[in-house]
N, C-alpha and C positions, 0 to 999 in steps of 0.2 A: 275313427279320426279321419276326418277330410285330407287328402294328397296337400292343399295348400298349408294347412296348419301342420302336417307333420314336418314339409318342406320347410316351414318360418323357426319350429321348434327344433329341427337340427343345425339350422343356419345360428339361430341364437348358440348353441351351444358349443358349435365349433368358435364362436368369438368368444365366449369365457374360456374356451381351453385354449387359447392363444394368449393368452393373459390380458390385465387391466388395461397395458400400452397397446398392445394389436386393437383391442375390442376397439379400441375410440379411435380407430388411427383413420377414422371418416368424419370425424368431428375434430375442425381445429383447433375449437378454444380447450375441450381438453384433449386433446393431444399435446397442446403445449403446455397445460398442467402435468401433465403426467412426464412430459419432460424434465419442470423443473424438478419436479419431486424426487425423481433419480437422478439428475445433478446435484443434489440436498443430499440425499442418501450415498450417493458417492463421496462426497466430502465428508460425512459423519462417518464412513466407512475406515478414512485415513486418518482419522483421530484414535491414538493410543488408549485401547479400554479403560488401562487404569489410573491415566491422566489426573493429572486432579484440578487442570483447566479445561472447556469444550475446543479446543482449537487443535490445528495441526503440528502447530511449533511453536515455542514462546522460550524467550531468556529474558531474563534483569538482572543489572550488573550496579554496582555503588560506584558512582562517576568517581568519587573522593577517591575512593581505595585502586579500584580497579578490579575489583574481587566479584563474580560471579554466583550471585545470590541463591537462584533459580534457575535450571531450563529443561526442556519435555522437547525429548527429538529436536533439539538446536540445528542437527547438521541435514534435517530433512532436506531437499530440492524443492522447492516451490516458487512460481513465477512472482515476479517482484509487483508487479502490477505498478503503480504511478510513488510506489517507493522508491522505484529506477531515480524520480528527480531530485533525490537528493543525491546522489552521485553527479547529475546534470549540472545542480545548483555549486557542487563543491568545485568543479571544474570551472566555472563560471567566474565563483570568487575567487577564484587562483588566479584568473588573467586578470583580473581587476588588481588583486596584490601586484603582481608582475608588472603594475602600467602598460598593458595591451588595451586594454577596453578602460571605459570609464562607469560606472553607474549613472551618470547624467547625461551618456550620449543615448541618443533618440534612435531606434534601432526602424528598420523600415520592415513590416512586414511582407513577406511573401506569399503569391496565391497558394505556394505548397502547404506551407505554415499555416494559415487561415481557413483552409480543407481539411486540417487535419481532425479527425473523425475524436468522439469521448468527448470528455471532460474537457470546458473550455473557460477562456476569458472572453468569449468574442468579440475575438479581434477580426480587423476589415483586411482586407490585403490592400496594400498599399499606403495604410497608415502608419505613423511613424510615434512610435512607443518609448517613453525612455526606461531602459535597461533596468531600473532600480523598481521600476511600476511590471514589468516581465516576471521578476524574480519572485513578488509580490501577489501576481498572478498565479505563478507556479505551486506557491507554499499554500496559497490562502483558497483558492478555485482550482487546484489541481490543471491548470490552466495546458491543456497538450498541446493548443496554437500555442503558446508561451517557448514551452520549453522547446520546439521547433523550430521558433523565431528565435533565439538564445542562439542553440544549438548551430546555426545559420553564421550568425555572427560571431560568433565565437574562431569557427572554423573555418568558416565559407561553406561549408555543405556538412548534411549531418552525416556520412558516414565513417567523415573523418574525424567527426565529433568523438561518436561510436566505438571507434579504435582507439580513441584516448582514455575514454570512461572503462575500457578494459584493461588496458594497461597499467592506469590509474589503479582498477579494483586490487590488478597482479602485485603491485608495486604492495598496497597495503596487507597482503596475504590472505586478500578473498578468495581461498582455494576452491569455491565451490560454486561461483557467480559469474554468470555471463549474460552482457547488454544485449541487443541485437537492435534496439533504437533508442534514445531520447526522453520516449517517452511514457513509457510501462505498458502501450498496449499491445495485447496479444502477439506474439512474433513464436516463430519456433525455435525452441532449442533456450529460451531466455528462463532464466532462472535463478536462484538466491538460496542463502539459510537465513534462518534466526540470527545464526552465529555473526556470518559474514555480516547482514545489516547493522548486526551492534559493533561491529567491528568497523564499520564504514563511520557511523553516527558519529564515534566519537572520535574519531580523525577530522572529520569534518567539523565539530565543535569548536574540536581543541586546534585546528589551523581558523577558522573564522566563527570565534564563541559572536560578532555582531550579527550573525545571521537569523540569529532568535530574533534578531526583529521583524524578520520575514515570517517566522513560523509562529510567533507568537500574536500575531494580527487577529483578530476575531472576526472582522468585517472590511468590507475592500471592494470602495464606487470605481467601476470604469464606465467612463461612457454613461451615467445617468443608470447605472446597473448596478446595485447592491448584491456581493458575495459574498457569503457567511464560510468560514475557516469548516474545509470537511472536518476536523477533530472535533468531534461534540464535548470530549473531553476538557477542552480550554472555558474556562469561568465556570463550569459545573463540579469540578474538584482542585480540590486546594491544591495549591503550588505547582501545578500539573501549566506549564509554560509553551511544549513543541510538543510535536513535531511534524510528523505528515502521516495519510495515510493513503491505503489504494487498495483497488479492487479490482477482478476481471472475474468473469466465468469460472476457468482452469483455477485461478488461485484464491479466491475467497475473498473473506474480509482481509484485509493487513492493516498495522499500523506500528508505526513507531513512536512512543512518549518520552517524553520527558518531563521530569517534574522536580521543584525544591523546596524543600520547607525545614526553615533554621540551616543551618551548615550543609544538610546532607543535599546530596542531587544523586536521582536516579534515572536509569535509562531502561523502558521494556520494550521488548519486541513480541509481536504478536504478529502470526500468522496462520493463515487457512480458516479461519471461522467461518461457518457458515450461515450467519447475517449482523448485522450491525449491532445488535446490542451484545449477543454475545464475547463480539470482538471488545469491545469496549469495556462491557464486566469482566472480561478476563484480564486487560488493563491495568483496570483499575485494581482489580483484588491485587495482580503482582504489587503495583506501587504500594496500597498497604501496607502487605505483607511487609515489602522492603523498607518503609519507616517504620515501624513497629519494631523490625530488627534489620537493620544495616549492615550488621558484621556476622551474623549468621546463618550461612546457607540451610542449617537443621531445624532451624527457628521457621524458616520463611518456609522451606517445605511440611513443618510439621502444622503454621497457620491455613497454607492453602490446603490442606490435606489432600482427601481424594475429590474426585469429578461432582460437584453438586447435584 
């Protein structure tokens, strides 16, 4: 064997002994395959074996009763991601209750607001918005200039926005949830449960049940701009009404629903999937489960059984 080809053939072989990731790590399109795949595999990691949804964390609760149907690691840590603005949102409608703000007044954007990076409504800096078309933004396009520009006027700046949406959480006994901004993206130290989100939900319902009309939106022109409601879940299953959802990197799919059909009303949380439909079939089967049986947590665990 020629020096060159012995040369190429231990050089090949030292990069498979360095694994799939090192081998490619001179090719960037997979190298960032190979990244996401172990950010996939990481989050599949944090899902309990013998779960009987694919997600990280999940509860459903009967709005009617208040009785806790279902939940799979409820009190997990996991970042809230753009489920942060419903906390935003409940704050929001507190000052509107209060007569601080109004829904009709034209809120002015800021260049802070209007930079802010994710999910948008885009908005301009220096255009002037009314308050009820923000919130609207928020529920229906995940809108993060929105809830910035909110957050703004609400307080005059968001950190002290911030400090209230924590206090607020303290106040309702979100023992295990902490904001660090507005608007669900990436910060350190920010974090949520299952538990605490269903715990927030329905505080925020039952202080302003008119807010469904923000989450219940399908579609929402700003600006000559059609935005379709991130829950796929609204018009595609029955009685399924709110609520929001979010995503980042760190935390997965999330979502929180809600749905009605005849008397009953139910609320799931879903968190950590590791991509959209799954988050969504896990959703959905909870809702199932929970109309099929409303009053029995043995019923609804023995429908969803184990992990599919």
């Amino acid at each position: 064997m020629s020096n060159s080809r012995s040369t190429a053939l231990q050089q090949q072989t030292k990069r498979l002994q360095r694994g799939p990731c090192d081998a490619l790590s001179g090719r960037p399109r997979r190298a960032l395959f190979c990244l996401l795949l172990c950010l996939g595999l990481s989050l599949s990691l944090c899902i309990p074996a013998r779960a009987a949804l694919p997600v990280r964390s999940a509860i459903l609760v009967n709005l009617n009763t208040g009785r806790v149907l279902y939940e799979q690691s409820a009190d997990t840590a996991i970042p809230p991601a753009s489920l942060t603005k419903l906390m935003s949102m409940f704050l929001t409608l507190d000052a509107v209750k209060a007569g601080r703000i109004s829904l009709n007044r034209k809120v002015k954007v800021s260049r802070q607001a209007a930079a802010t990076g994710g999910s948008s409504m885009h908005l301009r800096a220096g255009e002037r918005v009314p308050l009820v078309r923000l919130l609207t933004g928020m529920a229906v396009a995940s809108g993060n200039d929105a809830a910035m520009t909110v957050a703004q006027h609400v307080h005059g700046n968001s950190r002290t926005f911030v400090r209230q949406m924590n206090r607020k959480a303290r106040a309702l006994g979100m023992r295990r949830t902490l904001f660090k901004n507005p608007t669900g993206l990436p910060a350190a130290g920010q974090k949520t449960t299952a538990r605490d989100m269903m715990t927030l939900s329905r505080a925020y319902l039952k202080a302003h049940p008119d807010a469904m009309r923000f989450h219940g939106t399908r579609f929402f022109l700003h600006r000559g701009r059609t935005m379709r409601n991130t829950n796929a879940l609204l018009g595609s299953v029955a009685g399924v009404n709110g609520l929001k959802t979010g995503w980042t990197v760190a935390s997965g799919y999330n979502i929180v629903i809600t749905a009605q059909r005849g008397k009953t009303r139910l609320l799931a949380v879903v968190l950590g999937g590791n991509s959209k439909d799954r988050r969504d079939i896990s959703a959905r089967r909870l809702i199932e489960a929970g109309f099929r049986h409303p009053s029995s947590p043995k019923q609804v665990q023995r429908a969803l059984g184990r992990r599919r």
